[in-house]
C-alpha positions in Angstrom: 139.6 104.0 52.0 136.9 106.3 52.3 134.2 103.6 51.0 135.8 101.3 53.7 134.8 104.1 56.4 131.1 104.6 54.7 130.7 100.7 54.8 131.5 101.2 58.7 129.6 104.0 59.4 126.9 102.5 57.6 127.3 98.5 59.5 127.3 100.8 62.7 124.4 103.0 61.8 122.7 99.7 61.5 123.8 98.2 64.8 122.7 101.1 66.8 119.5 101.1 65.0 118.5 96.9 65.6 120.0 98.0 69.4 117.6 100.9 69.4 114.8 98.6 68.3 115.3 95.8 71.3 115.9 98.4 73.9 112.8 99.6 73.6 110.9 96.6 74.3 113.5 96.1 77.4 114.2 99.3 79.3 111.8 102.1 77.6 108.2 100.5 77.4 108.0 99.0 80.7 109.3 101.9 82.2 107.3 104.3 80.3 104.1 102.2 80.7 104.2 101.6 84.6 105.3 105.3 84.8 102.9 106.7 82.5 99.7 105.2 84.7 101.6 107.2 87.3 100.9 110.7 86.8 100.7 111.4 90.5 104.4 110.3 90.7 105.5 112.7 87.9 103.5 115.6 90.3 104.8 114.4 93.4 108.6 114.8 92.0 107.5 118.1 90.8 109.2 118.1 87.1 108.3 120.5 84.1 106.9 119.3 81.2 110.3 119.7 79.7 111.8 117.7 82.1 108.8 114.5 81.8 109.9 114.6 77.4 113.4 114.4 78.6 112.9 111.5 81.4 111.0 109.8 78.3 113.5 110.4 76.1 116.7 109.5 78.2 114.7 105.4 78.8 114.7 105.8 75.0 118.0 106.6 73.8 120.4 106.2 76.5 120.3 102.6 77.2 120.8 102.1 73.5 123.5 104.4 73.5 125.4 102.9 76.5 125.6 99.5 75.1 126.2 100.3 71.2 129.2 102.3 72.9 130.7 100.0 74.5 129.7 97.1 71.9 132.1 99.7 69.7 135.2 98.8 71.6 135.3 96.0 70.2 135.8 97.1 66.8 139.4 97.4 67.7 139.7 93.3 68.1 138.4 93.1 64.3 135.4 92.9 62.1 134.3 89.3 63.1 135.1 90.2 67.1 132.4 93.0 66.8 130.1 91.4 64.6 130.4 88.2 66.8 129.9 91.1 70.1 126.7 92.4 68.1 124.6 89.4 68.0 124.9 88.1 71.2 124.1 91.6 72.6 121.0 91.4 70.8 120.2 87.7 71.7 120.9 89.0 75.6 118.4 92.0 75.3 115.7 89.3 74.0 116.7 87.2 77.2 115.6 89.8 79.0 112.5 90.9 77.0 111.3 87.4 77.3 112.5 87.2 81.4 110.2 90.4 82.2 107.8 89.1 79.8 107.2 85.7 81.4 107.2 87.3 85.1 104.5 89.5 84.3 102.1 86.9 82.6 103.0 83.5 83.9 103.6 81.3 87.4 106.9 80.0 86.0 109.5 79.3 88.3 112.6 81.7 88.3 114.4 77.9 86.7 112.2 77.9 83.9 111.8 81.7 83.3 116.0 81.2 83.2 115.8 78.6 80.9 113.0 79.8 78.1 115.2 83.2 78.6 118.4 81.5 77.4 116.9 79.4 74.7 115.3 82.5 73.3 118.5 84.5 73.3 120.5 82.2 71.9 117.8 81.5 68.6 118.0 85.2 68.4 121.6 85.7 68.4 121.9 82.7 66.1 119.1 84.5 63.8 121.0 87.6 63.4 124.3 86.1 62.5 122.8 83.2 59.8 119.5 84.7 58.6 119.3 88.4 56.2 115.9 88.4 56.8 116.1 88.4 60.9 118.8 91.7 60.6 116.2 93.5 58.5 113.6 92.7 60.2 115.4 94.5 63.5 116.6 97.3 61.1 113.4 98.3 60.4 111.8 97.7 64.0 113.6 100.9 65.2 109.8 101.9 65.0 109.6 100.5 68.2 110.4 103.5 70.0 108.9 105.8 68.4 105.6 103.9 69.0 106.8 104.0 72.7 107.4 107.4 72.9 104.0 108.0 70.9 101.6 105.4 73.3 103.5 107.7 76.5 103.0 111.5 74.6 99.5 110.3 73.8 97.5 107.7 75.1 99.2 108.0 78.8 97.7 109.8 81.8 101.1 111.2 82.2 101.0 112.4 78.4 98.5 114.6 79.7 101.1 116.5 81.9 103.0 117.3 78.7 99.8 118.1 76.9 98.3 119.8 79.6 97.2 123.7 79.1 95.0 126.0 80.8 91.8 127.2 79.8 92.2 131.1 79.1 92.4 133.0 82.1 89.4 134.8 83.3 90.6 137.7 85.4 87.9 138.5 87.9 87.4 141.9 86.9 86.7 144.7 89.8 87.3 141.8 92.7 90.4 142.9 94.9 89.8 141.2 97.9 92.4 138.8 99.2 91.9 134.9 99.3 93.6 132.7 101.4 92.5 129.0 100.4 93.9 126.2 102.6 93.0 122.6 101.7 93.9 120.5 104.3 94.3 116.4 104.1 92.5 113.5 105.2 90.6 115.6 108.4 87.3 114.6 109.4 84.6 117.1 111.1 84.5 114.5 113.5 88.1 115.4 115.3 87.4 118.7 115.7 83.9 118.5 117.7 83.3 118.7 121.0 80.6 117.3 123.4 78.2 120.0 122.1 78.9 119.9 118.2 81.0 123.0 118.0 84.7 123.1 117.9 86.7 122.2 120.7 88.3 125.3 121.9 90.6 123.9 124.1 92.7 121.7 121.7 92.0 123.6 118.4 92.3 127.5 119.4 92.8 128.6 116.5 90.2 126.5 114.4 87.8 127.5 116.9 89.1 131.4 117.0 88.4 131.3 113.0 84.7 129.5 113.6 83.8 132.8 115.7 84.8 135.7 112.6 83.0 133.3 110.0 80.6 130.6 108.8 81.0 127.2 109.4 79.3 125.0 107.4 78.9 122.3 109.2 76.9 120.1 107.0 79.4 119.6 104.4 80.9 116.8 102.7 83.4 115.6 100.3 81.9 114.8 96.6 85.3 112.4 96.4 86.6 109.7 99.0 89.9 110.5 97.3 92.6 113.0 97.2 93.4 112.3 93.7 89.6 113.0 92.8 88.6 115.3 95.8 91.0 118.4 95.9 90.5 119.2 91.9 86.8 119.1 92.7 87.2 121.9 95.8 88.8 123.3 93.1 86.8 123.7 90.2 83.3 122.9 90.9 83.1 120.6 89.3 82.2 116.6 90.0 84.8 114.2 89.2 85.3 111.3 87.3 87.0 108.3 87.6 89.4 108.7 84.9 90.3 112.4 85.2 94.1 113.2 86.1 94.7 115.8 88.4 96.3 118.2 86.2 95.0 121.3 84.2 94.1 120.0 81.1 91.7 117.4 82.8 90.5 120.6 84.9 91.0 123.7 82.6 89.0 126.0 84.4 89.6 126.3 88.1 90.2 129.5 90.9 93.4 129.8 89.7 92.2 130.4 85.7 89.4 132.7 87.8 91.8 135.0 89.7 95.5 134.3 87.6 94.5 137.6 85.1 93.9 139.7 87.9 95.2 138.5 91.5 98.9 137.7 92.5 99.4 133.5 93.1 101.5 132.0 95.7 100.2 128.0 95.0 101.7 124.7 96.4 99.8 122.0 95.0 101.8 118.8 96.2 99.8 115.8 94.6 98.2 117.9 91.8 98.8 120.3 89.4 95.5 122.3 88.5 97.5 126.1 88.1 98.7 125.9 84.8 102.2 126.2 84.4 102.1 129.4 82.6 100.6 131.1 86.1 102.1 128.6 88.8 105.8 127.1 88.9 106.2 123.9 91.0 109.2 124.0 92.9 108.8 121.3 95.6 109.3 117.5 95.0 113.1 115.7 94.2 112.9 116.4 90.6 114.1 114.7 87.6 117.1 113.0 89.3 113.8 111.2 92.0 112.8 110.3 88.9 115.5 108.4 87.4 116.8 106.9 91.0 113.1 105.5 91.3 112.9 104.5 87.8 116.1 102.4 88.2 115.1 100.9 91.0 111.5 99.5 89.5 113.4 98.2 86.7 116.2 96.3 88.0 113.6 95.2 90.9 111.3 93.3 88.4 114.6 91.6 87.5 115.3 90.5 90.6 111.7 88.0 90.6 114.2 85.8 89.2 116.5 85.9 92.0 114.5 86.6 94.8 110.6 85.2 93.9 109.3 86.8 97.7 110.9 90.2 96.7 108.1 92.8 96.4 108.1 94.7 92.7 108.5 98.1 93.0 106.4 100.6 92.8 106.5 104.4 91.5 104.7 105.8 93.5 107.0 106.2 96.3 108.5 109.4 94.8 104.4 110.6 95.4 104.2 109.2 99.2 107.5 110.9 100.0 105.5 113.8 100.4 103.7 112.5 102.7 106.8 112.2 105.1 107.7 115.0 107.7 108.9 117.1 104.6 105.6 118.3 104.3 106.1 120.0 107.5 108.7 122.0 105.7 106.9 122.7 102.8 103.7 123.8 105.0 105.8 125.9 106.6 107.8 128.1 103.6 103.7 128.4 102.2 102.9 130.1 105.6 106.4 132.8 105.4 104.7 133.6 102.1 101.2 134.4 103.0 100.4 138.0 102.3 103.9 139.3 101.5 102.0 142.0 99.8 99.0 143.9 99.6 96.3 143.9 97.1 94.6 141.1 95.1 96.1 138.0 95.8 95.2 134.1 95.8 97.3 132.6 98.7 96.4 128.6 98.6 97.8 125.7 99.8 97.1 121.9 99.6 98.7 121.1 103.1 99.3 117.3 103.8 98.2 117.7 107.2 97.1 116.3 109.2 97.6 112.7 106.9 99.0 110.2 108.1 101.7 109.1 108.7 101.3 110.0 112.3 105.0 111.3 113.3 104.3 114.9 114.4 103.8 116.3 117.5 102.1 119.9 118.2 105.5 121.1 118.9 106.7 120.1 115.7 108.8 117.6 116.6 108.4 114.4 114.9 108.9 110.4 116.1 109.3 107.7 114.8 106.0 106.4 112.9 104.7 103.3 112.6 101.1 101.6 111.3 100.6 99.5 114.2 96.8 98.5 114.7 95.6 97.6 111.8 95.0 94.4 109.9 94.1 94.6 106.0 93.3 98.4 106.8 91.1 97.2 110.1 91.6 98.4 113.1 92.1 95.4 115.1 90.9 97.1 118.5 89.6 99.8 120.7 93.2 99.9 121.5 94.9 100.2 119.1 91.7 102.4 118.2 92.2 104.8 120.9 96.1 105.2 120.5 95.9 106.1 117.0 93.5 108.4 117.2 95.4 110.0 119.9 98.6 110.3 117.8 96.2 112.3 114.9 94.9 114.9 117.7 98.9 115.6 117.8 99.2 116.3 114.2 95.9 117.8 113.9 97.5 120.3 117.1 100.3 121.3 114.8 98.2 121.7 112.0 96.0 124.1 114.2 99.3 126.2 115.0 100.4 126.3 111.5 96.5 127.5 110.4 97.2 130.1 113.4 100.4 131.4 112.0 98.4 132.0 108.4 95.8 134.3 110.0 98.3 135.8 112.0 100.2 137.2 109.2 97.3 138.6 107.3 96.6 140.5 110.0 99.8 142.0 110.6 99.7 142.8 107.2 96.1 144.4 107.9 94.3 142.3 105.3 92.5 140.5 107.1 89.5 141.9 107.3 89.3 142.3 104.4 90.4 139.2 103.2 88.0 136.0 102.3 89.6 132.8 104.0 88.6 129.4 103.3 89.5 125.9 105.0 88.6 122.4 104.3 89.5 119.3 104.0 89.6 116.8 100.9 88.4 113.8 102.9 88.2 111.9 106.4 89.2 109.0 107.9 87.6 106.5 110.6 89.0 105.3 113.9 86.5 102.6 114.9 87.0 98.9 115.7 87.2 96.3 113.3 85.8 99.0 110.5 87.6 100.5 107.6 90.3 103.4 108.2 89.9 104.9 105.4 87.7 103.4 103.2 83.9 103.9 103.3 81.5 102.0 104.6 78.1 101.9 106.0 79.8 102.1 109.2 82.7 105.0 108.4 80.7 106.9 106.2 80.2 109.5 108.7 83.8 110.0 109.1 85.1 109.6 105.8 82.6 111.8 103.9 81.7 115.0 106.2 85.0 117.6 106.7 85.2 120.5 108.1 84.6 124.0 106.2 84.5 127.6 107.4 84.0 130.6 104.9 84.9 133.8 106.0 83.7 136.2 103.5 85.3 140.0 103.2 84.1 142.6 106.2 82.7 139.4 108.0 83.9 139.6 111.9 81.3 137.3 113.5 81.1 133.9 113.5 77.4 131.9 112.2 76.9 128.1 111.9 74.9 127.3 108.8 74.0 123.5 108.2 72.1 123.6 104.9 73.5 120.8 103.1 76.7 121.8 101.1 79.1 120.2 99.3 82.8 120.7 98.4 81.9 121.5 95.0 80.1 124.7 96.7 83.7 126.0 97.4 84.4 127.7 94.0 81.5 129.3 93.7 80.8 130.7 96.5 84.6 132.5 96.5 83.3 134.2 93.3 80.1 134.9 95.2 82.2 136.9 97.7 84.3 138.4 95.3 80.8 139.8 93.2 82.1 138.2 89.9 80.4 135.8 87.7 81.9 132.3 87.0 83.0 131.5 83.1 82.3 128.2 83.5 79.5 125.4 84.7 79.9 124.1 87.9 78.0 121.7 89.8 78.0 123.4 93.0 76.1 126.2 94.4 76.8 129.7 96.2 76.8 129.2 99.9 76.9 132.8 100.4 73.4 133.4 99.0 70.0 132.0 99.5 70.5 128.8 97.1 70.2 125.6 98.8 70.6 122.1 97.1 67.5 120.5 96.8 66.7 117.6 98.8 69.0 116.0 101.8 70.9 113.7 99.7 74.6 114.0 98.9 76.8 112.0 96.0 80.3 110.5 97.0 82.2 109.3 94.1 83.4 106.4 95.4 86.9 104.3 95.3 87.4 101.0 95.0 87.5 99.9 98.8 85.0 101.5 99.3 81.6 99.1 100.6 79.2 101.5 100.6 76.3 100.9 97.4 77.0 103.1 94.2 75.0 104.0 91.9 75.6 103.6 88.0 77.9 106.0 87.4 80.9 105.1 90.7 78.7 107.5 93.0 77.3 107.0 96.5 74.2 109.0 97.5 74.6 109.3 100.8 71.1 110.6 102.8 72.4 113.9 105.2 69.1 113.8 107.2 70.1 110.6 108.6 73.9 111.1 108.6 74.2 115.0 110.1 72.6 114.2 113.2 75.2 111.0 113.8 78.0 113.6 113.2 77.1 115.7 116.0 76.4 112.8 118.3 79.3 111.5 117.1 81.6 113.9 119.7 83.6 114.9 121.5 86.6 113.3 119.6 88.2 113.3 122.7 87.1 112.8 125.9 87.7 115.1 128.8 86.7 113.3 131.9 89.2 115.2 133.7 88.2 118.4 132.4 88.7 120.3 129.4 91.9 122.0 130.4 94.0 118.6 131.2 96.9 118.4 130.0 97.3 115.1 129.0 93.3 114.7 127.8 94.8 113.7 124.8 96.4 110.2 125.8 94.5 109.7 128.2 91.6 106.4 127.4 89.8 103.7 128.6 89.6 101.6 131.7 93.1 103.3 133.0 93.1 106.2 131.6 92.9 108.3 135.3 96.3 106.7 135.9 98.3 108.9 133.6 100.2 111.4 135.4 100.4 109.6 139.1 103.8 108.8 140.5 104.9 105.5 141.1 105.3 106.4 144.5 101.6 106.8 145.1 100.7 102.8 143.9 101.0 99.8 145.7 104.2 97.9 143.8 103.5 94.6 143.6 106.0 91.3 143.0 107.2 90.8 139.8 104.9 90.2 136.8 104.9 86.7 135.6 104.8 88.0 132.2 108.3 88.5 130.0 108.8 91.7 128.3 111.4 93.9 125.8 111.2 97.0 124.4 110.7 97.1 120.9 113.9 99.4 120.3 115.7 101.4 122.9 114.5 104.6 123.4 117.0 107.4 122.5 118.4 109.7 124.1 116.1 113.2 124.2 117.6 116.0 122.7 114.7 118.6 122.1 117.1 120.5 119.6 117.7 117.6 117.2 113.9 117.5 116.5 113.1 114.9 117.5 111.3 113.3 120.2 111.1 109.4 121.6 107.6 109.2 122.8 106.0 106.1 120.8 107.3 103.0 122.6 106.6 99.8 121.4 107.4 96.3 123.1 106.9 92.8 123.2 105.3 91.1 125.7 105.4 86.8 126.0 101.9 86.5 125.9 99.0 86.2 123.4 96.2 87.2 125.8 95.1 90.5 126.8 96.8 91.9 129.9 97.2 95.8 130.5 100.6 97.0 131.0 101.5 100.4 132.1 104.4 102.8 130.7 106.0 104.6 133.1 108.4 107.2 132.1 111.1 109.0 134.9 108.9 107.6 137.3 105.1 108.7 136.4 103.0 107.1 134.4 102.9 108.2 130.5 100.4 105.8 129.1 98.8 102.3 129.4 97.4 99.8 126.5 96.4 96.1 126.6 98.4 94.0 125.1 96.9 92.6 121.4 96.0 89.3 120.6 99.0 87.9 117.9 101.9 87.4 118.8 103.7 89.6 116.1 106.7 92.1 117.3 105.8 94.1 119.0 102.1 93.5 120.9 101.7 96.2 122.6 102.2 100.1 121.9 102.0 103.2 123.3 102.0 107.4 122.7 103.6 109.2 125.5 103.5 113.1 126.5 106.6 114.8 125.1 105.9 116.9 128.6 107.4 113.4 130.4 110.6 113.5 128.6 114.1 114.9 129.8 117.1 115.8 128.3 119.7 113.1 128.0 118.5 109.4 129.1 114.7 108.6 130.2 114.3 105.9 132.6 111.6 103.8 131.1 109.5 101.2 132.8 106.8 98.5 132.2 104.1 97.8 134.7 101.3 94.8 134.5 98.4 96.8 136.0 96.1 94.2 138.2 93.0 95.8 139.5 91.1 98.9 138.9 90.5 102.4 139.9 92.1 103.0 143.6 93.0 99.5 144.0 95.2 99.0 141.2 98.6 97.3 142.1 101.6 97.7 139.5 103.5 94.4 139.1 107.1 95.2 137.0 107.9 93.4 134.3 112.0 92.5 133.4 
């Protein structure tokens, strides 16, 4: 009896091991291949290294697991039943190996991807019935995931997460003065000037309020067109390259190995993960259950090519973008409540996704509903849609003002601030010009893309100096340990912008992605001539226009050829007969309820025509914004940002109006 039970234990042993074997190929490698190239979605969800072995481990064994379970069962109908039960799970499994297979190498149609899966399934489940050789052979391939787990741990980028360790940690011996480091996203120097060059006072207080207690370098310019590449660089010092993941073993020496032995940390890195983990924990992101939800979902969507051959494949990376939702909001604002808890050395920094698109936030914090209208292949398709989206950034760039505010404002009520060393930047721009790139760069966008804001205010410091030497973001680093009097353990590429070093020459390098148009040299870099390209930043402003006056209220939305009719009453135009034009509203614009957070101000519609006509919005009777219509005919064709100011609680009566005429003579014709 008992060698009847070993010959089970050892048939079954065997089973799970040839089930093992073909899982591997089926559920484990393509998962662990697509989501080891994805190291960013691993960051994004914010799981330990712990956690990243045991997501590996889980595509590895508990497939395997689930089916050699249930494929047990089936012991209780008899030997043969579960021997017959064995086989033709392992000819289904190399169905499926050879369906994902043949939809990720060949143009076969679902019919014959169907068919060559079936034919090989059945030769395999044939093979391990009749043929010794065929069952040995899968014995023994129980390799296979062990070579899966070993090309993840190892040859990865997401390995690198697990592998990742921190250089030793400096200490920055006899420095004691507080940094607060704020890295903000995607913000170009461009949308913070005014008509004179300097920051625009009147819609960025507070950037403008931290440009008079420090030194603005206005001159100064990504070394990355990338976040991915750019923020470890701000970091570090050090110039990127194209391979380099954004964690710490890529980047072992960084502020955070500069201050960790000495300073206090309060870190949120959302994208990247340069602190070690032994001096930062990562606590935002959805965590190893994101993981497996998004996981599932890529794997049974590649299936579905069969079924569905217009179905998009997934992508991992959406766990990543998901922080680029209004949950960044959120996590922007716990990093502010713990600013300068405490006194004494202490590295406060923050990358803050703001303001990034999406565009969904409003300076009061309330969000809308966001959409990418505008753009064509990543064109802007006119100075329409130009002006509308640009407006709709200047909102979020509003709120990001306010939170930057609230940072300062608690160092100073914790009486640090003076004290204190605070630096803001930006990782990259972005462009807003017709029929040119919006993010990538170009000979055109280059300007916008590659210069970003940075201010420096160093400890004691309480007025404000422009400096325009040429710097760079890999000046960042060092000159924080400039400031602080300490040396830097490590070779940088940057230089001290607090001393009397200056970069030789006008030229600037811009490692370079690949949309971007711009020439590179041999090794992926731009080199980008400042002499040329400072002087069209400055003439570059104001970002936006204040015909009205600096202090308007709705400067902001207002643009173009009708731009002076925001804010006018109905009452006060000459109402003309009906358009000829058909119209609908995209979606019906919800109630307002300014305690549910959220706020209907981006109205889109439709309007039956596939030429340009301008059309007014008018919201509770005054006029909230105007656009032309775009030529296509897609739904919707026209768009339009409206002043949260407009809005009442409960219903808003809104309105479309075919503007003919210009200036004092223009006639509103309403359109059903």
């Amino acid at each position: 009896m008992s060698g009847n039970r070993l010959g089970v234990v050892a048939e079954e042993s065997r089973n799970l091991a040839q089930i093992l074997a073909a899982s591997a190929f089926v559920f484990a490698q393509p998962i662990l291949d697509v989501f080891g190239d994805s190291p960013e979605t691993f960051l994004g969800a914010a799981v330990t290294r712990t956690e990243i072995v045991a997501f590996a481990v889980a595509w590895l064994v508990l497939p395997a697991a689930a089916i050699w379970g249930a494929c047990l069962l089936t012991r209780l109908l008899g030997a043969k039943a579960r021997s017959f039960v064995h086989s033709a799970v392992i000819g289904g499994l190399a169905g499926l190996f050879v369906v994902q297979v043949l939809i990720g190498s060949t143009d076969l149609g679902r019919e014959s991807i169907l068919v060559a899966a079936t034919l090989a399934a059945t030769l395999v489940a044939m093979a391990q019935r009749r043929l010794a050789a065929m069952g040995l052979f899968l014995t023994y391939a129980i390799v296979a995931p062990v070579l899966v787990a070993v090309l993840f741990f190892f040859s990865s980028p997401a390995g690198d997460l697990v592998r990742s360790s921190g250089a030793p940690v400096a200490g920055a011996t006899g420095a004691n003065a507080p940094v607060l480091f704020v890295v903000l996203d995607e913000l170009p120097t461009a949308s913070l000037l005014d008509a004179d060059g300097d920051v625009d006072a009147t819609l960025f207080p507070n950037f403008a309020a931290l440009a008079r207690e420090s030194t603005w370098y206005r001159n100064h310019t990504t070394v990355a067109t990338t976040t991915r590449l750019a923020v470890p660089a701000i970091m570090t010092g050090r110039r990127p390259t194209g391979d380099a993941v954004p964690v710490s073993s890529s980047y072992p020496q960084s502020v955070f190995t500069l201050l960790g032995g000495s300073y206090a940390l309060n870190v949120q890195e959302p994208i990247t993960a340069i602190c070690p983990t032994d001096l930062c924990a990562r606590t935002e992101g959805g965590g190893l259950r994101a993981l497996f939800e998004r996981s599932g979902d890529v794997w049974f969507d590649r299936l579905s090519r069969v079924t569905d051959a217009d179905q998009p494949v997934e992508s991992p990376f959406e766990v990543d973008e998901e922080v680029f939702s209004s949950s960044r909001l959120d996590l922007a604002r716990s990093f502010v409540a713990e600013v300068a808890t405490e006194p004494g050395p202490r590295l406060d920094f923050a990358h803050v996704l703001l303001p990034h698109q999406a565009w969904e936030l409003l300076p009061s914090g309330r969000d809308y509903d966001a959409h990418y209208d505008g753009t064509v292949f990543t064109l802007w398709q006119d100075d329409d849609a130009v002006a509308i989206a640009k407006a709709r950034h200047i909102l979020q760039l509003q709120l990001t003002d306010q939170l930057l505010g609230e940072m300062l404002e608690r160092l100073r009520s914790l009486g640090t601030y003076d004290d204190a060393i605070v630096v803001v930047t930006a990782d990259h721009g972005i462009s807003f010009r017709t029929a040119s790139p919006v993010r990538a760069m170009s000979p055109e966008t280059q300007v916008d893309i590659a210069f970003t804001p940075l201010f420096v205010k160093g400890p004691g410091q309480t007025e404000g100096r422009v400096d325009d030497r040429n710097a760079e973001s890999v000046d960042i680093v060092p000159t924080i340990a400039d400031h602080l009097g300490i040396e830097l353990p490590w070779e940088v590429d940057g230089v001290s912008l607090a001393g009397d070093d200056l970069r030789p020459g006008p030229e600037k390098r811009v490692f370079l992605h690949d949309l971007d148009t711009v020439e590179a040299v041999a090794d992926g870099t731009a080199v980008l001539d400042a002499a040329s390209l400072f002087p069209a930043l400055l003439a570059s402003g104001p970002a936006v226009a204040a015909p009205e006056g600096p202090d308007d209220p709705l400067r902001v939305f207002r643009h173009g050829a009708h731009g002076e009719l925001l804010g006018r009453d109905i009452g006060s135009f000459t109402v003309g007969p009906p358009s000829g034009l058909g119209a609908r509203l995209h979606d019906r614009a919800p109630d307002y309820d300014p305690d549910a957070g959220r706020a209907p101000v981006y109205v889109r519609a439709f309007v039956d025509t596939t030429e340009v006509h301008p059309i007014a919005l008018a919201v509770n009777g005054r006029i909230a914004a105007w656009s032309n219509t775009h030529r296509n005919t897609s739904d919707p064709n026209v768009w339009f940002i409206a002043p949260e100011s407009f809005l009442r609680v409960g219903r808003n009566d809104v309105v479309l109006y075919e503007l003919e005429g210009s200036g004092g003579s223009v006639v509103l014709r309403p359109m059903s």
